[in-house]
C-alpha positions in Angstrom: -5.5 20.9 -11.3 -5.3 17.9 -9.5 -4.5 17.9 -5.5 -4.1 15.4 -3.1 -3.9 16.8 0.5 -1.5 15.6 3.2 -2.9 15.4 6.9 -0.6 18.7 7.5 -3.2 20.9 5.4 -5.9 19.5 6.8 -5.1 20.0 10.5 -3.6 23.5 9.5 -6.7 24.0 7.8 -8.4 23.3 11.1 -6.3 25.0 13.4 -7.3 28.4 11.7 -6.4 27.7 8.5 -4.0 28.0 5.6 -4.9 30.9 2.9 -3.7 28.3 0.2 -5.8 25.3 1.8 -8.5 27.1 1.7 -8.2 28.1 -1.8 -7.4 25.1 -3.1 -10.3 23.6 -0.8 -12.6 26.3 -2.3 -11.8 25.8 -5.7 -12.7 24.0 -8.8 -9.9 21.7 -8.9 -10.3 18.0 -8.4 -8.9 17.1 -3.9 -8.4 13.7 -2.9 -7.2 12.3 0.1 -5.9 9.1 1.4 -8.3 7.7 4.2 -4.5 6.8 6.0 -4.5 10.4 6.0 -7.7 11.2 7.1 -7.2 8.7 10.3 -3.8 10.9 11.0 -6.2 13.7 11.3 -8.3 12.3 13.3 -5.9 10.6 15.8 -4.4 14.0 15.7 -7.2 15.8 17.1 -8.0 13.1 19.0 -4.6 13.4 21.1 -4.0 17.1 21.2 -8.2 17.8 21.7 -10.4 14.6 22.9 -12.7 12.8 20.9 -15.6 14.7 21.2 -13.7 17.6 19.4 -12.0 14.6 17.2 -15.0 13.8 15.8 -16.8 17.2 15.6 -13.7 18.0 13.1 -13.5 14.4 11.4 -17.2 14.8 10.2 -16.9 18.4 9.0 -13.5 18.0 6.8 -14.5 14.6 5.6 -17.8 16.5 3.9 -15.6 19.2 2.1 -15.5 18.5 -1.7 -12.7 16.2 -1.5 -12.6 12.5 -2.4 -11.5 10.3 0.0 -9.4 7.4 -1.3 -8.9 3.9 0.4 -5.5 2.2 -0.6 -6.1 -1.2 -2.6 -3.0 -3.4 -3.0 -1.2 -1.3 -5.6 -1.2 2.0 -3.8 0.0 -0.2 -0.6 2.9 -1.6 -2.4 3.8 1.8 -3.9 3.0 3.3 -0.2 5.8 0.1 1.0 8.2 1.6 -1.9 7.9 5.7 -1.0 8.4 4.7 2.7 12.1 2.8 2.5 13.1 5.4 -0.5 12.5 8.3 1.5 12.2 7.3 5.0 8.6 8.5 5.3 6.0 7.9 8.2 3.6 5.3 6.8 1.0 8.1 6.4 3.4 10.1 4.3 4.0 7.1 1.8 0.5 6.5 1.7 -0.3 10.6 0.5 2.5 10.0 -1.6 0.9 6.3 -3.6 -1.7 8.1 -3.6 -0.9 11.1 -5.2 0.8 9.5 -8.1 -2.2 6.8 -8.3 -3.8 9.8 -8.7 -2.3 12.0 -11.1 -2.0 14.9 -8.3 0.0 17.3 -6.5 1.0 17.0 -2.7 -0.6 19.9 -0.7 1.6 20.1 2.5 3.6 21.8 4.5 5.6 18.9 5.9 9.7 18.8 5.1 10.0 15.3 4.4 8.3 15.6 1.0 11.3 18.0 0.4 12.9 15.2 -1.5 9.9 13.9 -3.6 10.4 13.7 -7.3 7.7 11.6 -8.1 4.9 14.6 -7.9 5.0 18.1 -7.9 4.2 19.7 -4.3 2.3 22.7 -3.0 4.1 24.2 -0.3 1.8 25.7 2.3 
């Protein structure tokens, strides 16, 4: 299998975790992640904790066995597409591009991929 995880299963992951996150994180299959993603993280953290915590976080979850994933101009235009269709956050669109760059499912918890078609999604 083939995941690409939203910000929403990181931070859950973080906050005490997600028995599916973990598995998935644990297992063999292939994680990616948007770097859009992994700066809503952060800026997550960052707001609700501080930076020193921000970054304690940021550098342990960005060296779990995940790949992270900048956008390039395809994925940005597709990430421009998923945001009018659905109404999406940037963030969302981009975890969305990427996920079907990809050839992966959505790990989140997050309603608004309720609507998604394009990839299948792991609730959490």
């Amino acid at each position: 299998m083939r995941y690409c995880l939203d910000s929403y299963a990181i931070i859950s992951l973080i906050q005490g975790g997600d028995g599916e996150v973990k598995r998935i994180i644990s297992g063999d299959g292939e994680k990616v992640m948007s770097t859009v993603n992994a700066a809503e993280v952060y800026n997550v953290i960052l707001r609700r904790r501080g930076e020193e915590h921000a970054d304690e976080k940021f550098t342990w979850f960005t060296k779990l066995d995940m790949e992270f994933v900048p956008p390039d101009v395809e994925i940005a235009r597709e990430a421009g597409r998923f945001k009018m269709r659905y109404s999406f956050a940037l963030g969302d669109a981009f975890c969305l591009a990427t996920a079907v760059s990809a050839e992966c499912q959505i790990v989140t918890g997050d309603s608004r991929f309720g609507d998604v078609s394009e990839v299948e999604i792991v609730w959490i």
